[in-house]
N, C-alpha and C positions, 0 to 999 in steps of 0.2 A: 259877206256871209255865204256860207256854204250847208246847203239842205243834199239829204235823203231821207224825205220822206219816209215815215216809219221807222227810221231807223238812226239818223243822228244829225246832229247841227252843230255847225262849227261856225259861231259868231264871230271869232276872229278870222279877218282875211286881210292881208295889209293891203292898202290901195296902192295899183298896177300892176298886183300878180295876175294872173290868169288860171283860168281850171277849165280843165278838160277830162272828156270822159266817154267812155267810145259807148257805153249805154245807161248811164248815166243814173245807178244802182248797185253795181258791183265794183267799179275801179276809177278813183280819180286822180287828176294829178294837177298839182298848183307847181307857176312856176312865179320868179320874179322879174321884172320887167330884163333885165339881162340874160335870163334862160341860162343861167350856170349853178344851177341848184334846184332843187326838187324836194317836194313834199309831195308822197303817195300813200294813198288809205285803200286798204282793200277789204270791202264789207263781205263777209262769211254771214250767210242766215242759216236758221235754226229753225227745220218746218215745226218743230215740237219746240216750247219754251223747255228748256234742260235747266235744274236746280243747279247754279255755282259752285264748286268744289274747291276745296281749299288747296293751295297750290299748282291748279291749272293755268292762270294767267302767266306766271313767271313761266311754267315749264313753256308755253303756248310762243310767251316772247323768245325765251332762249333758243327753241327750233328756230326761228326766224334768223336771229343774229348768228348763229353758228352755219346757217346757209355760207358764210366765208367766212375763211380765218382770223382774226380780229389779231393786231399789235398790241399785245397787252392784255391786262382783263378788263371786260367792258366792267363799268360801272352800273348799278342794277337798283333802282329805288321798288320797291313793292309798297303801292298807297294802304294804309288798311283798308280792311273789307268794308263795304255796304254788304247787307243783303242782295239786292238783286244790281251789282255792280263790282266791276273787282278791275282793278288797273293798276301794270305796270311799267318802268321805262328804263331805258338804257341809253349810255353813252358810251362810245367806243369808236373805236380808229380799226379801217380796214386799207386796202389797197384793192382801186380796180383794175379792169383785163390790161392797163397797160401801165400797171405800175405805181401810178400815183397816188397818193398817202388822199383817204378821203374820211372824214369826220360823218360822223352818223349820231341819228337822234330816233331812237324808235318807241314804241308803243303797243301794248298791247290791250285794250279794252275790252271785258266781258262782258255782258248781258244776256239773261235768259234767252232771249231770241236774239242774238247774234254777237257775232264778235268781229273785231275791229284791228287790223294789224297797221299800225302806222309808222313811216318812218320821213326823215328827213336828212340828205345828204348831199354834201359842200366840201371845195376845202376846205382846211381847217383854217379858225379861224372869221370864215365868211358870214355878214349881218345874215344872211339868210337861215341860221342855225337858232338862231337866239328865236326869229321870227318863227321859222317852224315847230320849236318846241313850245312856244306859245299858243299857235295854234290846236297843235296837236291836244294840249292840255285844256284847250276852251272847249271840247269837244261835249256835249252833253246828251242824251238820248232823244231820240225824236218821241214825238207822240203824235203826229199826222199818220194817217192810213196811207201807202201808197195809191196812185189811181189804179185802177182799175184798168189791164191790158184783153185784148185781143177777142 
């Protein structure tokens, strides 16, 4: 299981991944015991709670996946709305800095106080795609307070 405090919890984590996180609030990253694939969340806070807008999560994920050219067109589910929850996901195929063809699984998760950009990327093909789109999807909102810093 993976916590941030005040802000979400990811019950699934497969046993021998690892997670890292340089402050252990704004950016983490799970790997699987092989280190050739990656699952990374990047939490955005919201000093104001902001009322959800229809159509912000998709536009919010497609910034992300059009960060690189994608092979094809990604595949794009939008969950229906909650009120205070709005989530959506993508599959698609890109190419990294040296060429080779890589499988991506991303996310993007609203919440009045923050939002949640997720992705996971493998060759194509690799268990670790299925696993991270698993997790990514067990994600649910925290409701602990962070502690208290400094």
């Amino acid at each position: 299981m993976l916590e941030c405090p005040g802000v979400f919890t990811m019950p699934f984590v497969p046993e021998g991944w690892t997670v890292t996180s340089e402050d252990g609030h704004s950016f983490f990253e799970l790997q699987p015991p092989g280190r050739d694939a990656a699952v990374h969340i990047s939490v955005y806070r919201r000093r104001i709670p902001t009322p959800l807008a229809d159509g912000d999560v998709e536009a919010h994920l497609m910034k992300f996946v059009r960060l690189r050219p994608t092979e094809g067109s990604p595949t794009v589910v939008v969950v229906p709305p909650e009120p205070d929850e709005h989530r959506a996901f993508a599959k698609y195929l890109n190419r990294n800095d040296d060429g080779r063809l890589t499988a991506w699984f991303a996310a993007c998760i609203l919440w009045p106080s923050a939002m949640l950009i997720c992705s996971c990327n493998a060759a194509p093909g690799h268990p670790a795609l299925k696993d991270g789109e698993i997790m990514i999807a067990s994600i649910f909102q925290g409701t602990e307070e962070p502690p208290a810093t400094g």
